[in-house]
Backbone as CSV, one residue per row, in Angstrom:
resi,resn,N_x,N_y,N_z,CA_x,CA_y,CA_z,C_x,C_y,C_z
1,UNK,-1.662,13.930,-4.433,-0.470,13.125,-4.618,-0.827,11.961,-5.542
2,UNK,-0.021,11.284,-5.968,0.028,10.518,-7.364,0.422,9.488,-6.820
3,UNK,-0.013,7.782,-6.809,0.403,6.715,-6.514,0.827,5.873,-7.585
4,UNK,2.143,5.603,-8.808,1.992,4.836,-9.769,1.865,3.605,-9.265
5,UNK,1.360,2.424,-9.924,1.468,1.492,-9.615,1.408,-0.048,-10.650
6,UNK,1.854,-0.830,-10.731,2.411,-1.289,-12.085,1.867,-2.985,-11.668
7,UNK,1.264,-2.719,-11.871,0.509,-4.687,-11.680,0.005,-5.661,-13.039
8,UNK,0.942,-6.566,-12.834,1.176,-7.489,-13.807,1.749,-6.902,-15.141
9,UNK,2.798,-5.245,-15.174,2.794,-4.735,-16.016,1.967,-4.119,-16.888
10,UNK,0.835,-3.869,-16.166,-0.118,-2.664,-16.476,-0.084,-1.690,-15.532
11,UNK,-0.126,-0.215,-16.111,0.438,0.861,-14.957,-0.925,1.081,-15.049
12,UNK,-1.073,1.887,-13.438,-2.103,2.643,-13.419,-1.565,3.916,-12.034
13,UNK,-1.844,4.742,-12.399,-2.159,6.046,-11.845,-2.603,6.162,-10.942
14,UNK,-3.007,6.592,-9.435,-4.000,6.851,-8.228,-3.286,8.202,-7.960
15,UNK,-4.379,9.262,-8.422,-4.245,10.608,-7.842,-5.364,10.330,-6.514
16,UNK,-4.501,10.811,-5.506,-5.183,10.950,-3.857,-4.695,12.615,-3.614
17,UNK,-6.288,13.231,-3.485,-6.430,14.603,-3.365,-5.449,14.733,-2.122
18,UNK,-4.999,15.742,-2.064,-3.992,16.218,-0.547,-5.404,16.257,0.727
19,UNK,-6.791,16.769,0.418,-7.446,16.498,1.174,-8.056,15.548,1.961
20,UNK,-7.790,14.752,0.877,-7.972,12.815,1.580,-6.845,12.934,2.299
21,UNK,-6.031,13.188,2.089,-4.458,12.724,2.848,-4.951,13.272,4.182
22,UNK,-4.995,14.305,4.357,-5.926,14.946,5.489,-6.699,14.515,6.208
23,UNK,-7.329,13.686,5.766,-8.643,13.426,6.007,-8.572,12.049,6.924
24,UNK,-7.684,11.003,6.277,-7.237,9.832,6.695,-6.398,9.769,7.229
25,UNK,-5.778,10.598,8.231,-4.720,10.635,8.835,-5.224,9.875,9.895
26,UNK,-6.222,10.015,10.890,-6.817,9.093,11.912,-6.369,7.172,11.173
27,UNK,-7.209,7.123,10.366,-7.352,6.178,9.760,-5.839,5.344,9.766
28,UNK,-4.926,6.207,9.277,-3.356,5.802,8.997,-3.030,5.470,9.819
29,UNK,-2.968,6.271,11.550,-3.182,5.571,12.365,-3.339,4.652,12.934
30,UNK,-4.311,4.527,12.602,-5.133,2.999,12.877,-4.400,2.134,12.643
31,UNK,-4.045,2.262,11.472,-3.310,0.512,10.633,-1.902,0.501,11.085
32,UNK,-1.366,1.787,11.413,-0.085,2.045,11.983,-0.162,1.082,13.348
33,UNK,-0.655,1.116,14.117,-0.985,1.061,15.194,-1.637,-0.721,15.270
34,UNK,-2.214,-1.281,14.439,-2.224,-2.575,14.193,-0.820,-2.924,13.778
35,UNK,-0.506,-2.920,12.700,0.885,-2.942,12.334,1.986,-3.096,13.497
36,UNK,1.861,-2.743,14.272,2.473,-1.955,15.238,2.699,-3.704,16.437
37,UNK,1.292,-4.448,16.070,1.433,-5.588,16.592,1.507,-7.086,16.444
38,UNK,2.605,-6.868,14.900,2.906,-7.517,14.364,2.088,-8.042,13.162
39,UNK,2.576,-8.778,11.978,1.366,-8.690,10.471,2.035,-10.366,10.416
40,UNK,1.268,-11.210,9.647,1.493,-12.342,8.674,1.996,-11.990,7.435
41,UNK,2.727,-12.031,6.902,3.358,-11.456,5.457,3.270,-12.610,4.634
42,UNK,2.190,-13.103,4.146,2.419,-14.621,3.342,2.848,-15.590,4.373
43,UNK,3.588,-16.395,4.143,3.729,-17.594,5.143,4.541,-17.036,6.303
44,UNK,4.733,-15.781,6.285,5.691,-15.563,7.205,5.396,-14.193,8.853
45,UNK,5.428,-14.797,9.507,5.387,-13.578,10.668,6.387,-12.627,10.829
46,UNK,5.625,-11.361,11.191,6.999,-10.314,10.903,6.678,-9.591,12.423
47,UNK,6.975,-9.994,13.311,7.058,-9.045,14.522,6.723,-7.162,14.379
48,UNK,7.635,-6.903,14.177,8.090,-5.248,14.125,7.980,-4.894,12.326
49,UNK,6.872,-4.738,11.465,7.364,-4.640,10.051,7.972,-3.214,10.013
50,UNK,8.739,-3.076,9.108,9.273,-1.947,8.506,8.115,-1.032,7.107
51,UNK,8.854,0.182,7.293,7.847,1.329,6.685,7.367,0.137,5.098
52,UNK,8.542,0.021,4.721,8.979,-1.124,3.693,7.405,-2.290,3.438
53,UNK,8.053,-3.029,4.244,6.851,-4.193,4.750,5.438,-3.985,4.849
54,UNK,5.127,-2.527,5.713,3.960,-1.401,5.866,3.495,-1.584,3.937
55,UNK,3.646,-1.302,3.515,3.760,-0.817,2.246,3.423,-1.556,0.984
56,UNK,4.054,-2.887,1.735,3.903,-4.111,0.548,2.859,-4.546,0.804
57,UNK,2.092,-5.035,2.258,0.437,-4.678,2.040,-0.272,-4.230,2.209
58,UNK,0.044,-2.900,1.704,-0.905,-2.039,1.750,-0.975,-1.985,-0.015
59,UNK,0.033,-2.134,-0.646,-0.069,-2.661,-1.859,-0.787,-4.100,-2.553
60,UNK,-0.613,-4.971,-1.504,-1.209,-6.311,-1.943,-2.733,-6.133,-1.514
61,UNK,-3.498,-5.191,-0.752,-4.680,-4.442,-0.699,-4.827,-3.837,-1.958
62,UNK,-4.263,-3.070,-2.259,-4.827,-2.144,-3.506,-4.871,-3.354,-4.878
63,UNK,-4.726,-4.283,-4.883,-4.550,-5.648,-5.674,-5.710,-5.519,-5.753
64,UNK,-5.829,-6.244,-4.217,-7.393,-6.718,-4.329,-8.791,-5.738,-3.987
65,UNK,-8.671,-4.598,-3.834,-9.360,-3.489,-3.813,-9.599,-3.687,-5.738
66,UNK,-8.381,-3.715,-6.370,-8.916,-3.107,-7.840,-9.949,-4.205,-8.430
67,UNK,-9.372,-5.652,-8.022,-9.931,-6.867,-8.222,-11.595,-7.126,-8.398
68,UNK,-11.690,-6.253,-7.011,-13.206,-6.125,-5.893,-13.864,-5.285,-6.608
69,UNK,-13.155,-3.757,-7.201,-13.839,-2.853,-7.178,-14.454,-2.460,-6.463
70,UNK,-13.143,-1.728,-5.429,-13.678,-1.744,-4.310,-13.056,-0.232,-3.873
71,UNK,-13.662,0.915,-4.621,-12.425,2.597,-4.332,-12.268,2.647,-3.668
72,UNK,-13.181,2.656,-2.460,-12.947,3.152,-0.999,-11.600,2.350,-0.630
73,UNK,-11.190,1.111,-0.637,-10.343,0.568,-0.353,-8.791,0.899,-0.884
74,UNK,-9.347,0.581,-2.495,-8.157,1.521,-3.270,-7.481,2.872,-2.939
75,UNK,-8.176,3.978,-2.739,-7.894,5.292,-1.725,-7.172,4.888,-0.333
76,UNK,-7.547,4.402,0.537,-7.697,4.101,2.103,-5.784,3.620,1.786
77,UNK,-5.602,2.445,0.771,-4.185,2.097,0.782,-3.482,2.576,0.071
78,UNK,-3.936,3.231,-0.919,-2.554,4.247,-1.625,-2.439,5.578,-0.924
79,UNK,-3.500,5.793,-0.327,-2.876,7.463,0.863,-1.893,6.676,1.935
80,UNK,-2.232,5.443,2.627,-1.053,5.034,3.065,0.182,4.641,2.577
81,UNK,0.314,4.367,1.365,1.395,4.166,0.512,2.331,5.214,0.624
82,UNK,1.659,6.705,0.422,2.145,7.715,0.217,2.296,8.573,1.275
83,UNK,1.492,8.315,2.502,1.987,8.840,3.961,3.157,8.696,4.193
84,UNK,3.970,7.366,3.833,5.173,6.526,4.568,6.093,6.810,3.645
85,UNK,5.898,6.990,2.224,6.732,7.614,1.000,5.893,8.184,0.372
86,UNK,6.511,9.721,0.653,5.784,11.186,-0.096,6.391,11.040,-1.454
87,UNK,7.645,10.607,-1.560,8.558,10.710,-3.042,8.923,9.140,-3.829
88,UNK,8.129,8.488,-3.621,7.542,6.658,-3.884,7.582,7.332,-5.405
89,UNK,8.047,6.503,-6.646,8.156,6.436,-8.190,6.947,5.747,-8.379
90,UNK,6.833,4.395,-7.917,6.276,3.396,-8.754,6.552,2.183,-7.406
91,UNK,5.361,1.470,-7.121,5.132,0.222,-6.905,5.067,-0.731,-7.762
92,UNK,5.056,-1.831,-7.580,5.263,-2.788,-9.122,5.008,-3.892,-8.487
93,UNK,3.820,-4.792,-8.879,3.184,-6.100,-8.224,3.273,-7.334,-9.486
94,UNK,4.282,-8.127,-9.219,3.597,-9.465,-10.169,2.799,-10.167,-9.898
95,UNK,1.361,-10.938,-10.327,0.924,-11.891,-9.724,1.452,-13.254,-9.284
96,UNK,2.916,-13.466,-9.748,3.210,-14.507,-9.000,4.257,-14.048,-8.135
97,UNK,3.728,-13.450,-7.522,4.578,-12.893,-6.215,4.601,-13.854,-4.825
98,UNK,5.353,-13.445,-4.046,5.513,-13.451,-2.755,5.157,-11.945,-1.618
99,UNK,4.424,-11.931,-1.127,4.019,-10.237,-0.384,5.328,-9.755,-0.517
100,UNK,6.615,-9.793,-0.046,8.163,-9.684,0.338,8.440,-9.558,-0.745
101,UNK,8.345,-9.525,-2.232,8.373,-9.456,-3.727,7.877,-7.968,-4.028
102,UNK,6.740,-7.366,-3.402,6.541,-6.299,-4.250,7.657,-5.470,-3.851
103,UNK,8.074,-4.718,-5.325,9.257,-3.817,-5.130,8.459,-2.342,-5.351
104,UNK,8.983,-1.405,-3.759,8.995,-0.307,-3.649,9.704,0.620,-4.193
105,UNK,9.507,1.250,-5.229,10.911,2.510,-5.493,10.437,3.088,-5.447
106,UNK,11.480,3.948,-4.645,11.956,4.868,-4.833,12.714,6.053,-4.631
C-alpha cells in the first residue's frame, strides 16, 4: 500500500509492503489501545480521539521519524495511517501547523 504524503509541500511516497501490514497488526493494536485512553493533541486533550485525530499523529510521527531518520518509525506510522484509511489520497503537513491542521484526504 502507498502512503502519499505532502510536508511543507514536498511529496513523498511510502510504499508499505501488504506484508508489513500483516505483520504490525499486533503493533496497531497497541497504539489503538493507548489511544483508546485518551492523547494530548498540541495544547489540547482529546478524551475519545477519532480515526481522524488517530491519524494526525500518527502523521505528526512520520514528521519527525523523517526528521530523525528514523524508518522503523516512518513504516510503524504510515501502516497505521493506512490501517484506519485503506483509500487515504494524500496527507498534507505544514510546518506551521497545529496537530488538528493536518488535513486527511480522502
Amino acid at each position: 500500500m502507498i502512503l502519499n504524503i505532502n510536508i511543507d509541500q514536498e511529496s513523498f511516497q511510502l510504499d508499505v509492503p501488504d506484508e508489513l501490514m500483516t505483520e504490525l497488526q499486533p503493533f496497531m493494536k497497541d497504539m489503538d489501545d493507548d489511544f483508546n485512553k485518551g492523547v494530548q493533541m498540541g495544547r489540547f486533550w482529546v478524551d475519545e480521539p477519532t480515526d481522524e485525530q488517530r491519524c494526525q499523529m500518527a502523521a505528526n510521527n512520520i514528521v519527525n521519524a523523517m526528521h530523525a531518520e528514523n524508518k522503523r518509525m516512518l513504516y510503524l506510522m504510515s501502516a497505521y495511517i493506512l490501517s484506519k484509511f485503506s483509500g487515504i489520497k494524500e496527507v498534507v503537513v505544514d510546518s506551521n501547523y497545529e496537530m488538528q491542521d493536518i488535513d486527511i484526504r480522502l
